[in-house]
C-alpha positions as CSV (number, residue, x, y, z in Angstrom):
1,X,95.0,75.3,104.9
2,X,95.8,78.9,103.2
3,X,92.7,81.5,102.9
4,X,93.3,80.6,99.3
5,X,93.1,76.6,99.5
6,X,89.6,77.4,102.0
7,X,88.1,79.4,98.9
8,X,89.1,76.9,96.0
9,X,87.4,74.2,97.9
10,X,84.4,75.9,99.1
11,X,83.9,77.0,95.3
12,X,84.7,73.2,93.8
13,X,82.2,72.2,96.3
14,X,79.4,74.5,95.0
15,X,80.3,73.0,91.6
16,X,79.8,69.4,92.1
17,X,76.5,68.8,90.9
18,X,76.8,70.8,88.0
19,X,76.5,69.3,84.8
20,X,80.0,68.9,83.0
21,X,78.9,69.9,79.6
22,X,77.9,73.4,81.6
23,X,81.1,74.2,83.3
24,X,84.0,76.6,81.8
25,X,87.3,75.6,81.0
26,X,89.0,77.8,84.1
27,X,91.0,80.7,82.3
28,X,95.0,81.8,84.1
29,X,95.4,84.5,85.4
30,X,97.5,86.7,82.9
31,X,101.3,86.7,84.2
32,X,102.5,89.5,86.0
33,X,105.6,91.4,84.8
34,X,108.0,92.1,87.2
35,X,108.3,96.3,87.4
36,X,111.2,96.5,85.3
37,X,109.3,94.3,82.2
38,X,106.3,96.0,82.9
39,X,107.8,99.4,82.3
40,X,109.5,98.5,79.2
41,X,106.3,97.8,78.3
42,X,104.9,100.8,78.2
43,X,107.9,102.8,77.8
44,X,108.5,106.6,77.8
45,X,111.3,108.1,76.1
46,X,113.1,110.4,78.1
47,X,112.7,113.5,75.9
48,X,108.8,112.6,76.6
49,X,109.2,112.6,80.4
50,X,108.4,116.2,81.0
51,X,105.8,116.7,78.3
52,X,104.1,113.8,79.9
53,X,103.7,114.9,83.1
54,X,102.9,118.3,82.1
55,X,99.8,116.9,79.9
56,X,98.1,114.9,83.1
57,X,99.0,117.2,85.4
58,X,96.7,119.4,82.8
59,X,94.2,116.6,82.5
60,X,93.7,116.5,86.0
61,X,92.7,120.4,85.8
62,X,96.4,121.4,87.4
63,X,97.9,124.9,85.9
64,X,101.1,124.3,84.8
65,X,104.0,126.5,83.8
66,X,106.9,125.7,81.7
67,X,110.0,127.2,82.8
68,X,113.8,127.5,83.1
69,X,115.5,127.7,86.3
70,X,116.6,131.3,85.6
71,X,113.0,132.0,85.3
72,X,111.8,130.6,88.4
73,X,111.8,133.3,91.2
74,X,109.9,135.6,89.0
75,X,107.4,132.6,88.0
76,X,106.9,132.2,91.8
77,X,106.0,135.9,92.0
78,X,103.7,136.2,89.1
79,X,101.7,133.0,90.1
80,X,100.8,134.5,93.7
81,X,100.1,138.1,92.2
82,X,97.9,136.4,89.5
83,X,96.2,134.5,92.6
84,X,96.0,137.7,94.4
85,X,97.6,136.2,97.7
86,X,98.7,138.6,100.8
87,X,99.9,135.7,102.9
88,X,101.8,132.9,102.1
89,X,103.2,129.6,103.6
90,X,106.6,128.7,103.1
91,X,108.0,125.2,104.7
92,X,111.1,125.1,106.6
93,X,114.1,124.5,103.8
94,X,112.6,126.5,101.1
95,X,115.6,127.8,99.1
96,X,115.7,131.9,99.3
97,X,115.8,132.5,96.1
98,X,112.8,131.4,95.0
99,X,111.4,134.5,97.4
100,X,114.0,136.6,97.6
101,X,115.1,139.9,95.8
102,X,115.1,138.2,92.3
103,X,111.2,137.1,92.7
104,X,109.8,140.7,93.1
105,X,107.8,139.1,96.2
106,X,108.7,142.1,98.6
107,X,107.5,144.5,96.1
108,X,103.8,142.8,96.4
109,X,104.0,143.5,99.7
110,X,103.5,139.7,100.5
111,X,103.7,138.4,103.8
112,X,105.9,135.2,104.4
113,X,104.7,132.8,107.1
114,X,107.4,130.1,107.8
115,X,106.1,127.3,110.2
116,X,108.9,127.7,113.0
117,X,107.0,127.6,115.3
118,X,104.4,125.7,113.9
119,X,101.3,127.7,112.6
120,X,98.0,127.0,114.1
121,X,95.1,125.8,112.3
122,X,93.5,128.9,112.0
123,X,96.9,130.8,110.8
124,X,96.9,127.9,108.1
125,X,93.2,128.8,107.1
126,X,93.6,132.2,106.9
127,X,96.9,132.0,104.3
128,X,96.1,132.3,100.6
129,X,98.3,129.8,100.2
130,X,101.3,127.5,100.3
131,X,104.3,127.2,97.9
132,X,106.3,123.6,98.1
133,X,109.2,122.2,96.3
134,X,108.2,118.2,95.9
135,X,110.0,114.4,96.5
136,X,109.6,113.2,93.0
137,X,106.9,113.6,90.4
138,X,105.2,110.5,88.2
139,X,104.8,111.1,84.2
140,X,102.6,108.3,83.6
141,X,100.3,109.2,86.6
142,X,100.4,112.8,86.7
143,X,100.9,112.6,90.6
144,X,103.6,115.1,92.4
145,X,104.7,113.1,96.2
146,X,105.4,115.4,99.2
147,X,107.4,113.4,102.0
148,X,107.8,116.2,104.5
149,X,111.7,117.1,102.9
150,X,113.0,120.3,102.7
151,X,110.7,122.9,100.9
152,X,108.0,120.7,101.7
153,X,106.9,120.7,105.6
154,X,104.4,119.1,107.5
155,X,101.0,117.9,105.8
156,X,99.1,120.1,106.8
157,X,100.7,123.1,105.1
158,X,99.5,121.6,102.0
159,X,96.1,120.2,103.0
160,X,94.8,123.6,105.0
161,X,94.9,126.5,102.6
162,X,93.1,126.4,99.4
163,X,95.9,126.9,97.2
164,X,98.9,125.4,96.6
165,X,101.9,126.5,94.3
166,X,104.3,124.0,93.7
167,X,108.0,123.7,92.4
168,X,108.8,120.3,90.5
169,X,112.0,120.1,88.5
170,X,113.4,118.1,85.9
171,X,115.6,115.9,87.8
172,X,112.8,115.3,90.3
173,X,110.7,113.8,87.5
174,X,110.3,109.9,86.9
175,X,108.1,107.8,84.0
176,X,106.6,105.3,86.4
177,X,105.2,104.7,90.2
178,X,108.5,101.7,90.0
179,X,111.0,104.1,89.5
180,X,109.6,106.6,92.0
181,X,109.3,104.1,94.7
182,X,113.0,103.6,95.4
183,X,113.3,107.5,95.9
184,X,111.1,107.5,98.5
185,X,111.2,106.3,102.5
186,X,108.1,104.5,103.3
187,X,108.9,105.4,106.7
188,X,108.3,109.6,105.9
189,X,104.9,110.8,106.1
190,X,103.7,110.7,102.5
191,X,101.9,112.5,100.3
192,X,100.8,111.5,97.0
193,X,99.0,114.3,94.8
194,X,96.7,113.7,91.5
195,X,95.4,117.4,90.4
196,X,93.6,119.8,93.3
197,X,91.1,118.4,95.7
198,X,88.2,116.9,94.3
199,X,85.2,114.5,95.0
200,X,81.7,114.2,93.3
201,X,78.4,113.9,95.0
202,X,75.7,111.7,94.5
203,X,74.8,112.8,91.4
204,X,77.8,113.0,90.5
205,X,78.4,116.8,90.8
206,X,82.4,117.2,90.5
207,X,83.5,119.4,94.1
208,X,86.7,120.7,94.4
209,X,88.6,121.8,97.8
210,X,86.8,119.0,100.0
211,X,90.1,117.7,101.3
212,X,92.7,119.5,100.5
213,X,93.5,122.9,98.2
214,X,91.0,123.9,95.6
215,X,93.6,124.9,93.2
216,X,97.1,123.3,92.3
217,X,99.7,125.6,90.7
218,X,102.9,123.7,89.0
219,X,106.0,125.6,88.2
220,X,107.7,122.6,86.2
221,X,111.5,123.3,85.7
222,X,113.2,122.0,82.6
223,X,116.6,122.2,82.6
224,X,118.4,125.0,81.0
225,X,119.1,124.9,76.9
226,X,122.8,124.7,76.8
C-alpha cells in the first residue's frame, strides 16, 4: 500500500460514522498543465520580455539600468563610483571590457580583486562589492540564476560582500522558470536570486543584508536598435 492509499483509508475510516446528509461531495483536484500549456497560459510577448523583468526586478527593491551594449563599460563604472566602491570582486571569465580602458574604472582608482587564488573570507568582507554576469534571468519571477559560469564564480563572491552589480543581457532573458530550466545544469552549484537579501523579524520589520548583499545593482542589456 502507497503513502497515498494509507492516508485515503485512514481518512474514509474517520468518516464512517458520519451522517451522509453531512458529508461533501469530494471536489478534483484542478488538472495540471503540462509546462508548455501552462505558459501559453499566461503568455508574454516577446517585446514584453525585458520590460517585465525590469518591473519585478524593481518590485523587489532591485536598481535597474537600461542600457545598450555600447553603453555598458561606462554603466559598470558609473554604478561603482555612484556606490562609492575602492575594491571590487571580479570572477574568473569576466570579459575585459566591461573593466577595461573603455569603463573609466582605472581613472577611479579602483582596485580589482580576481579570485585566483581564491579570496579569503575576510578579503571578501572587506570588498565594496562584486560585479557578475548571470546564467539566465526569469520575467515572470523577477529572479537572475548564477551557476558558477564564467563572470560569475564561486557563491560566495556574491553572498559575502554587501553589494552586488550585475550584468544580465537580452539574450540571457527567458518569460518563465520552464523555459529557464533547460538552460541550466542541475548538477552546477546554483543560485537563484529574487531582489537583495532580505528577511522580516517578528514583527515583521523588513531586514535587508541578512544573507546575502544588501543592495542588488542590474545593468540590463537590450540589444542594440538597428
Amino acid at each position: 500500500m502507497s503513502s497515498r492509499d494509507a492516508i485515503l483509508a485512514r481518512i474514509r475510516t474517520a468518516l464512517a460514522d458520519v451522517p451522509a446528509d453531512q458529508r461533501t461531495e469530494a471536489v478534483p483536484p484542478p488538472a495540471v498543465l503540462p509546462p508548455e500549456a501552462a505558459y501559453r497560459e499566461a503568455h508574454v510577448s516577446p517585446d514584453a520580455v525585458l520590460p517585465l523583468l525590469a518591473e519585478n526586478l524593481r518590485d523587489y527593491r532591485a536598481i535597474v539600468h537600461e542600457i545598450t551594449p555600447d553603453e555598458l563599460p561606462a554603466a559598470v563604472a558609473s554604478a561603482l563610483a555612484r556606490r562609492g566602491c575602492e575594491r571590487v570582486v571580479l570572477p574568473p571569465g569576466t570579459p575585459a571590457e566591461w573593466t577595461g580602458t573603455a569603463s573609466g574604472i582605472e581613472l577611479l582608482g579602483i582596485e580589482l580583486l580576481g579570485d585566483t587564488p581564491p579570496l579569503t573570507t575576510d578579503q571578501l568582507s572587506a570588498a565594496d562589492g562584486t560585479v557578475t554576469a548571470c546564467a539566465v534571468a526569469i520575467a515572470e519571477t523577477g529572479t537572475i540564476v548564477l551557476d558558477a559560469g564564467a563572470g560569475q564564480g564561486r557563491r560566495a563572491l556574491t553572498l559575502v560582500p554587501d553589494y552586488h552589480l550585475c550584468v544580465v543581457r537580452a539574450e540571457d532573458v527567458v518569460a518563465s522558470v520552464p523555459q529557464a530550466l533547460p538552460r541550466l545544469d542541475p548538477r552546477r552549484p546554483l543560485t537563484w536570486i529574487s531582489g537583495p537579501s532580505a528577511t522580516s523579524d517578528i514583527e515583521l520589520n523588513r531586514v535587508e543584508g541578512v544573507h546575502g548583499p544588501r543592495t542588488l545593482e542590474v545593468l540590463l542589456v537590450r540589444p542594440a536598435l538597428t
